[in-house]
Backbone as CSV, one residue per row, in Angstrom:
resi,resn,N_x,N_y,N_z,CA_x,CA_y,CA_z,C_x,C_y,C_z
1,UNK,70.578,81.869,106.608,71.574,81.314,105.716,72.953,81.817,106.129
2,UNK,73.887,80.723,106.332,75.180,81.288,106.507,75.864,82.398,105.079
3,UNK,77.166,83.016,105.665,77.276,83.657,104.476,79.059,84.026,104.811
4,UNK,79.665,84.035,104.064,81.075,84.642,104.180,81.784,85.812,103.215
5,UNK,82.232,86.620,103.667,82.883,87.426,102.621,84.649,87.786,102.383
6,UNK,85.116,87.404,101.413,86.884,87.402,101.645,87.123,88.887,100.905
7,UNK,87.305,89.175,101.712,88.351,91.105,101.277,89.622,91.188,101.157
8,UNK,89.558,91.953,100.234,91.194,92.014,99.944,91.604,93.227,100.595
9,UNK,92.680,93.181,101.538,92.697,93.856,102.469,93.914,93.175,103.472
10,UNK,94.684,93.723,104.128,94.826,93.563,105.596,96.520,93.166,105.344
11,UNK,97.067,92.901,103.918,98.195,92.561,103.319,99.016,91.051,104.961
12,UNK,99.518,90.761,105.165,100.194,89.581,105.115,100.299,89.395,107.199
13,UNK,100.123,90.681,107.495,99.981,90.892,109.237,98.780,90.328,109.459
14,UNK,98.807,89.975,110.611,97.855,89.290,110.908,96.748,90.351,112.194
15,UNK,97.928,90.944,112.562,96.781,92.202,113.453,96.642,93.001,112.527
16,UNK,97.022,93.289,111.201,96.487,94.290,109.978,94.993,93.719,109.489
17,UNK,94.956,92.137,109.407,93.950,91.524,109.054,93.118,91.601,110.160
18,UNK,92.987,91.186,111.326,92.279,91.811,112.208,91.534,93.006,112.464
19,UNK,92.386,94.527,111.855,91.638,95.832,112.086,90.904,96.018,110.622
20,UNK,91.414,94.588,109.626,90.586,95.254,108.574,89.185,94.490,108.709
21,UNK,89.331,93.557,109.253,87.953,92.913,109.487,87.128,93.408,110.494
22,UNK,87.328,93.996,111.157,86.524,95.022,112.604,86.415,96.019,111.555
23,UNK,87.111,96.817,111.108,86.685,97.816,110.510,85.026,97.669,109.296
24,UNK,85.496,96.942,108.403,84.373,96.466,107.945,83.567,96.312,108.324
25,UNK,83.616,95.570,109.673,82.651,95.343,110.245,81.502,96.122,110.976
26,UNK,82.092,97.319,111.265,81.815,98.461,111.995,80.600,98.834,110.913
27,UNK,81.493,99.292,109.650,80.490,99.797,108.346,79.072,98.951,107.928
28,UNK,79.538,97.569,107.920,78.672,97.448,107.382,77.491,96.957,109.019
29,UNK,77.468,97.219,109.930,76.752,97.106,111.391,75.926,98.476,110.765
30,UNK,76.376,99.533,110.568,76.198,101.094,110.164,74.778,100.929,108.813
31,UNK,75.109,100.254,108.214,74.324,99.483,106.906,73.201,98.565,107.156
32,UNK,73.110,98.581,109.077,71.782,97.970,109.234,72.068,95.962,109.517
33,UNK,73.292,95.632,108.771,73.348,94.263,108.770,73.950,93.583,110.156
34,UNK,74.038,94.503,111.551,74.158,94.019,113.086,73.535,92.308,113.395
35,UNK,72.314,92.494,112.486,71.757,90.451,113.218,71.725,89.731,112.319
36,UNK,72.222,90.494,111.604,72.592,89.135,110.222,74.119,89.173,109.238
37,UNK,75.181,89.876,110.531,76.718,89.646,109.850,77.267,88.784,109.397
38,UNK,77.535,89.114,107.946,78.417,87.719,107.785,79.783,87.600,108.531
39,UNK,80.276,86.220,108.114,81.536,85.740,108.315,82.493,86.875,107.674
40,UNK,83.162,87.508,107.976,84.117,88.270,107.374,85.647,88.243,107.495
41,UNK,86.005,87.602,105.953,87.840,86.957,105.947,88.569,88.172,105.400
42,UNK,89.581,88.687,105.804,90.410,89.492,105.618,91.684,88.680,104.620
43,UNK,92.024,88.559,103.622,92.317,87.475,102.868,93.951,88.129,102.527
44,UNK,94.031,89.532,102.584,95.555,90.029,102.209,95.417,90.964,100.630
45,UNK,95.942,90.264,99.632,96.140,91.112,98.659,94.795,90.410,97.314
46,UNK,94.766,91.114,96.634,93.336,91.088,96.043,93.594,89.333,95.338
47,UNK,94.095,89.016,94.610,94.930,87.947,94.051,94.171,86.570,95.133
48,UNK,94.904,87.103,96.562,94.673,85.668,97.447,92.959,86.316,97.888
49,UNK,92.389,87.020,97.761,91.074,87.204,98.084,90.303,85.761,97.405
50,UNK,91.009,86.310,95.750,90.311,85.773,94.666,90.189,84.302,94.957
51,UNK,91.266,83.526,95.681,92.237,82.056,95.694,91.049,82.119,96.763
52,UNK,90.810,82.808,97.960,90.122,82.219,99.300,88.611,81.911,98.789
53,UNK,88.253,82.623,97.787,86.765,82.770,97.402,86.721,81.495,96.402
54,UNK,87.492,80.914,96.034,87.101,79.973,94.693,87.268,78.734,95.744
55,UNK,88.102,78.704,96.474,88.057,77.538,97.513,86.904,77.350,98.351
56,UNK,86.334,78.190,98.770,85.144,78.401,99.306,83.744,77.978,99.093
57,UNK,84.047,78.570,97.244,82.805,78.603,96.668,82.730,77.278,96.412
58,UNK,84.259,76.719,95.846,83.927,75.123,95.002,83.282,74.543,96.607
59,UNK,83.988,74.670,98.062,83.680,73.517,98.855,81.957,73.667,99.323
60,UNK,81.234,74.532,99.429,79.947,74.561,98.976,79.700,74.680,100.592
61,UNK,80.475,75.036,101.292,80.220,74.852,103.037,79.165,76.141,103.117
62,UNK,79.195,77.388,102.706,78.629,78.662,103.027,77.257,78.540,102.291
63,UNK,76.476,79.355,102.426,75.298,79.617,101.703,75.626,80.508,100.866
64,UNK,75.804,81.598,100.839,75.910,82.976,99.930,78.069,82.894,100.534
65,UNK,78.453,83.063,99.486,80.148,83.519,99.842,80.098,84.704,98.645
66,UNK,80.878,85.313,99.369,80.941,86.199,98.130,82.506,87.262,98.480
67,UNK,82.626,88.025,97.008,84.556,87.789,97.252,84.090,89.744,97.283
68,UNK,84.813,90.595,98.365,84.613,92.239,98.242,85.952,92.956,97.612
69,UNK,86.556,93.159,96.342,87.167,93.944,95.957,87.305,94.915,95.991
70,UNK,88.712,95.781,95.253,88.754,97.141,94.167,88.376,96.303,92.757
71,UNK,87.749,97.044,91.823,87.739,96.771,90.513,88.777,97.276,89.849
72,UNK,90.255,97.914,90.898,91.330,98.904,89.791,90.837,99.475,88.859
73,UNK,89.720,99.715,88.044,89.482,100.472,86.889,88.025,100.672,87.198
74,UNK,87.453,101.466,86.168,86.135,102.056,85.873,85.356,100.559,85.448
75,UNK,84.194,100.225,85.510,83.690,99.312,84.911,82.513,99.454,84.244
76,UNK,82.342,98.962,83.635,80.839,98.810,82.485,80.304,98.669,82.532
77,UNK,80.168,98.025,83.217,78.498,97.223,83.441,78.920,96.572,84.948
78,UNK,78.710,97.603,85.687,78.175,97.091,87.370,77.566,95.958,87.394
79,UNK,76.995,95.432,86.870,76.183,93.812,87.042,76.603,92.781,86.240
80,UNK,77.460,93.063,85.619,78.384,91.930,84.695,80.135,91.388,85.556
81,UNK,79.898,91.525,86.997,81.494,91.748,87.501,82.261,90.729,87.043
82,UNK,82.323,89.543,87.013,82.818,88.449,85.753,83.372,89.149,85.190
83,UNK,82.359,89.676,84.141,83.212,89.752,83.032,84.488,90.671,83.334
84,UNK,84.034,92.014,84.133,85.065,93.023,83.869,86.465,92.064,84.701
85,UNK,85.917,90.846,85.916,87.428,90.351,86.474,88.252,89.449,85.590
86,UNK,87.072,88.792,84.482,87.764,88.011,83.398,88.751,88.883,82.071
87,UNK,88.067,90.315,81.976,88.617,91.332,80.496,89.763,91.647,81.384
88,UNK,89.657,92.123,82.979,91.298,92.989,83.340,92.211,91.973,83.958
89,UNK,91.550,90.903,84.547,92.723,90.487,85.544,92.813,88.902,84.498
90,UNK,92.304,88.178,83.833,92.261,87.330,83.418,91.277,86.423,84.384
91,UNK,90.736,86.683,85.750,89.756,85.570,86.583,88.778,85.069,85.719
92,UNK,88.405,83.681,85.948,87.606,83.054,85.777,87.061,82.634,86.257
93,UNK,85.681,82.635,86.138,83.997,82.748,86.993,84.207,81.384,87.080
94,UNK,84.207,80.630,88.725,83.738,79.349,89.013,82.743,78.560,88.693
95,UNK,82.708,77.257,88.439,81.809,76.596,88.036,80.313,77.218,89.370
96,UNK,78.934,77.774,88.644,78.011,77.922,89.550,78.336,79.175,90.204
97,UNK,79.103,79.765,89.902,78.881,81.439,90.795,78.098,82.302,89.975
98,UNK,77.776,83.497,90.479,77.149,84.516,89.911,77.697,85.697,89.957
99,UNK,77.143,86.815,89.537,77.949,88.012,89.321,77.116,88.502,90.373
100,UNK,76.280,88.215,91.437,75.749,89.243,93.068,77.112,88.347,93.478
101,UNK,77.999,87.436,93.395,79.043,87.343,94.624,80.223,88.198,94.533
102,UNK,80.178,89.056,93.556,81.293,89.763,93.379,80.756,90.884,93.850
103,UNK,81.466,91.398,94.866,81.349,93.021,94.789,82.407,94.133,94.962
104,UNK,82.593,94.720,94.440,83.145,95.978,93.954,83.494,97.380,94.681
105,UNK,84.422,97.435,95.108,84.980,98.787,95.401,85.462,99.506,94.678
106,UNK,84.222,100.879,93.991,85.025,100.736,92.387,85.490,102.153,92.775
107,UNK,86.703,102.903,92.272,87.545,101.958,91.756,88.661,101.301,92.683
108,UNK,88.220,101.585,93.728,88.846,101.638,95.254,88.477,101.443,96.423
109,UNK,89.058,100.976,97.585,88.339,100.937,99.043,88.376,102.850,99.429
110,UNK,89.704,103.513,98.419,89.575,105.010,98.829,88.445,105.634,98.542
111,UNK,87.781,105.037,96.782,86.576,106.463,96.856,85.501,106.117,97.607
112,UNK,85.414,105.285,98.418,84.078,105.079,99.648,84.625,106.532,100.631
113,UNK,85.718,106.373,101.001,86.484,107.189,101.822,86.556,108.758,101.264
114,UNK,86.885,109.372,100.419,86.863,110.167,99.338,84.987,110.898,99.365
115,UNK,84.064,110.092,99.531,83.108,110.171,99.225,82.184,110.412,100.166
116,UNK,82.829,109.973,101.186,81.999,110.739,102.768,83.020,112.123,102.995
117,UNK,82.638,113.429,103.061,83.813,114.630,103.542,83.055,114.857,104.683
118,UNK,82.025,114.805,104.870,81.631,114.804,106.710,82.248,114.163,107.485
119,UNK,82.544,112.881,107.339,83.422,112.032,108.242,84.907,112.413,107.608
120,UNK,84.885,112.564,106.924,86.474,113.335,106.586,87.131,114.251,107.395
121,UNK,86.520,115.012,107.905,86.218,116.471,108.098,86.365,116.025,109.638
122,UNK,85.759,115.336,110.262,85.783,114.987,111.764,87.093,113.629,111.904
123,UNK,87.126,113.044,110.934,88.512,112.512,111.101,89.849,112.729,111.587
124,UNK,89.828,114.142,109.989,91.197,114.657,109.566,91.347,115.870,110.379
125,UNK,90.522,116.332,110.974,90.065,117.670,111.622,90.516,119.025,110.703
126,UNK,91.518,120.257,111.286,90.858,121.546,110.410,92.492,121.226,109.162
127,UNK,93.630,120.825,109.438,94.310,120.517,108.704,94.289,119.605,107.078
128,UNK,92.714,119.240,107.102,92.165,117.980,106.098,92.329,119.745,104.742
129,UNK,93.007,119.585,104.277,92.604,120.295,102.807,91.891,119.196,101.448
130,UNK,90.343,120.338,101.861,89.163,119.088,101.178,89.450,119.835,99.864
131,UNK,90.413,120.802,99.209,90.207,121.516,98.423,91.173,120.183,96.908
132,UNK,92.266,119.929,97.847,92.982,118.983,97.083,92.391,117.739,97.081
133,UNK,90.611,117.115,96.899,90.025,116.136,97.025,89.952,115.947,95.743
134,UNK,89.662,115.175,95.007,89.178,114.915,93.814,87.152,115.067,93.796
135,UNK,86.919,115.824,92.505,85.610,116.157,92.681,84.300,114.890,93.052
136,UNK,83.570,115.021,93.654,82.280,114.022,93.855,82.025,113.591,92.475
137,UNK,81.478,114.502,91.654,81.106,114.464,90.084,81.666,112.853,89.165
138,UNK,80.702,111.891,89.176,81.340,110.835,88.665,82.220,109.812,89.135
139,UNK,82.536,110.028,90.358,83.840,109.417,91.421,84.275,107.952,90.851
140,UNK,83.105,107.327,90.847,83.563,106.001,90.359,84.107,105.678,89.167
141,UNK,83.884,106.971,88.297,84.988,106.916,86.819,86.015,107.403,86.699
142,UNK,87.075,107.662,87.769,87.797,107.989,87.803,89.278,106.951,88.445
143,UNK,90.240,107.380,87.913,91.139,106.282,87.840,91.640,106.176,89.798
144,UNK,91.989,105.332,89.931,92.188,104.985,91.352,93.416,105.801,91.811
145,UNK,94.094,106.064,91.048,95.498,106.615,91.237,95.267,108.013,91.904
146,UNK,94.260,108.742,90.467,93.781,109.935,90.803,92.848,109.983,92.445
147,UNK,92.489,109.051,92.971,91.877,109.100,94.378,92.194,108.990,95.240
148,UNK,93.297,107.908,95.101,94.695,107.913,96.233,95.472,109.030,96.536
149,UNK,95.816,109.567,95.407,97.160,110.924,95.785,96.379,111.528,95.944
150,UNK,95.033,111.907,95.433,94.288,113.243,96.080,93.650,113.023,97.952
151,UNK,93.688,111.984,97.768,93.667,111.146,99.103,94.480,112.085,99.988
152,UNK,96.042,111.269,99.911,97.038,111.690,100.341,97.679,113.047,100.304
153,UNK,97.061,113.772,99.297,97.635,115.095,99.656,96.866,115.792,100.663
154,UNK,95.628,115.702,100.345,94.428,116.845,101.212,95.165,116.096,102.551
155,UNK,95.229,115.093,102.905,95.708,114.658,104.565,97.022,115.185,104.907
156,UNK,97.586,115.199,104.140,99.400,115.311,104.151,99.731,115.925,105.491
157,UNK,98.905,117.366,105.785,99.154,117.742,107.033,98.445,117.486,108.160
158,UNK,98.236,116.616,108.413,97.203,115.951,109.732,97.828,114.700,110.426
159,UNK,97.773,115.052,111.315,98.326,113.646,112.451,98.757,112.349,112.199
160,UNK,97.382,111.979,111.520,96.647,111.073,111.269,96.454,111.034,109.772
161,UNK,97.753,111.602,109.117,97.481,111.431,107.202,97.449,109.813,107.093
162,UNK,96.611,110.108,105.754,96.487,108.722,105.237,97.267,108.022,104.682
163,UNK,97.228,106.999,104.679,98.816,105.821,104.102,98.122,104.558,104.265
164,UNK,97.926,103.726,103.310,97.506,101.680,103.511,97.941,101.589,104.698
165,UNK,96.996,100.663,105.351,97.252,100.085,106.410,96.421,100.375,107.407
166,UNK,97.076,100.406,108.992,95.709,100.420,109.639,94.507,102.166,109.324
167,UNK,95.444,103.175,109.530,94.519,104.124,109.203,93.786,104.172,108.043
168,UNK,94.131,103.249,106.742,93.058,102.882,105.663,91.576,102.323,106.377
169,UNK,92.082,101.855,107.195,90.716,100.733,107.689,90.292,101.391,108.481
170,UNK,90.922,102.754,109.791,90.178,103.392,110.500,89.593,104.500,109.651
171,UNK,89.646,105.039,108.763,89.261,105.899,107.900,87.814,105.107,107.228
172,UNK,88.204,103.701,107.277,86.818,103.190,106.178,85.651,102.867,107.392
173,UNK,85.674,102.772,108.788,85.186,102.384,109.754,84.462,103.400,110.010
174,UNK,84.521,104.817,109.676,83.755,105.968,110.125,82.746,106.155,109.480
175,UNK,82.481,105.831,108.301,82.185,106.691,107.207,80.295,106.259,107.274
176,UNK,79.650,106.851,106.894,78.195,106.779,106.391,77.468,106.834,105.146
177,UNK,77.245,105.422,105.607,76.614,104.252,104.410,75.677,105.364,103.803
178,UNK,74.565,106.027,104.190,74.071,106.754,103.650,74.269,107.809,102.556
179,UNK,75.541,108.551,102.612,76.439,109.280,102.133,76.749,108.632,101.232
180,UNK,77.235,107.279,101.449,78.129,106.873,100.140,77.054,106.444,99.037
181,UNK,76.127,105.752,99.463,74.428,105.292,98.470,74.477,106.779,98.007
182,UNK,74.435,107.802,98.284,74.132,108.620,97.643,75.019,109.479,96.371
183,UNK,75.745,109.067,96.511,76.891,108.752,95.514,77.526,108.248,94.362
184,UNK,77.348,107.033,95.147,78.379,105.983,94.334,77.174,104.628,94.416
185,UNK,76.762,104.366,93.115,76.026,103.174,92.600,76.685,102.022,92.977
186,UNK,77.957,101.960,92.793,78.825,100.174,93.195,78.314,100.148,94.683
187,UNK,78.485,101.175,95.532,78.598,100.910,96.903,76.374,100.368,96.896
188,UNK,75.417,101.223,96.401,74.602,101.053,96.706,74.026,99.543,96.434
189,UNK,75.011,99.160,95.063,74.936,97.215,94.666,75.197,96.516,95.827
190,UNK,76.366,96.781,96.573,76.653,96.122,97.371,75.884,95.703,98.939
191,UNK,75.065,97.349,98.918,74.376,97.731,100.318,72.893,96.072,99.692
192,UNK,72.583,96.509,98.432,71.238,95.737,97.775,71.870,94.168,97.661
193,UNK,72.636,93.894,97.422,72.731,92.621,97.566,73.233,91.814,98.455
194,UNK,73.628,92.478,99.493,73.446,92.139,100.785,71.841,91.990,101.735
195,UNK,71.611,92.935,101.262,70.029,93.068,101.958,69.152,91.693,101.674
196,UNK,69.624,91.604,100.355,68.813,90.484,99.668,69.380,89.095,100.133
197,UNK,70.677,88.953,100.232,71.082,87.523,100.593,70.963,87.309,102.136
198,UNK,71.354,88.475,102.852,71.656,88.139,104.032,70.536,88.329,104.849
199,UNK,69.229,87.116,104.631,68.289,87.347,105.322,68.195,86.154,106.380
């Protein structure tokens, strides 16, 4: 079955959209899905993700499409994503979609990043202060803000500190899928409903 996925990501460059779609791509190869990759659209800011995925979905060309966010906030019910994109952002669920096409970077593409410190650690090398990280404990309930600046400080002194853009996407390209399943439940939805569609 064909399949496509639009990420919000890669903002308005077009070689930004490029390293965010290799990057992804890298991860989810890492996740086992190498002979059965989807199509992967780098779409810009979460907004036009949303616009590429409803065009998509209405024209009925793909088999499985499905749209990869941040959820900006904590959410409620991991398997209701509708609703939480209809209560925060005002989106409305297309005629015939489901809540497996939504998936969730909750509350961020950072706490995937945040959430591997092994690949942190070989990233950022000995300058990474993992001390200014925000704790593992709960990660995904925690506000995005709080994951970013703790992000950005522990890097602050490294080569290679973190900032949007391409080192967002080389930072998300390292990391192990394993690590993060062990973690963070949104990421393990996403690993499972992939497995399941993309056969």
């Amino acid at each position: 079955m064909s399949a496509c996925i639009y990420i919000e990501g890669g903002g308005q460059s077009k070689a930004l959209r490029i390293v965010c779609r290799q990057e992804f791509r890298r991860l989810f190869e890492r996740c086992g899905f190498s002979e059965r990759m989807p199509v992967l659209k780098a779409s810009g800011s979460r907004s036009e993700a949303y616009g590429d995925f409803r065009i998509a979905h209405t024209s009925g060309k793909a088999g499985y499409v499905a749209l990869l966010v941040d959820s900006e906030d904590p959410v409620v019910d991991p398997e209701k994503t509708w609703d939480h994109l209809r209560n925060r952002d005002g989106w409305e669920r297309p005629n015939g979609a489901d809540d497996k096409q939504v998936l969730f970077m909750t509350t961020c593409m950072e706490t995937w990043i945040v959430a591997d410190r092994d690949s942190l650690r070989q990233h950022y090398g000995s300058e990474l202060q993992e001390s200014a990280l925000p704790s593992l404990t709960k990660l995904e309930q925690r506000a995005r803000r709080e994951i970013q600046d703790g992000l950005r400080h522990a890097t602050r002194n490294c080569s290679n500190a973190y900032k949007k853009g391409k080192r967002s996407f080389e930072a998300l390209g390292i990391l192990s899928p394993e690590t993060l399943e062990s973690s963070l439940p949104a990421f393990r939805r996403v690993k499972r409903i992939l497995t399941e569609k993309l056969q």
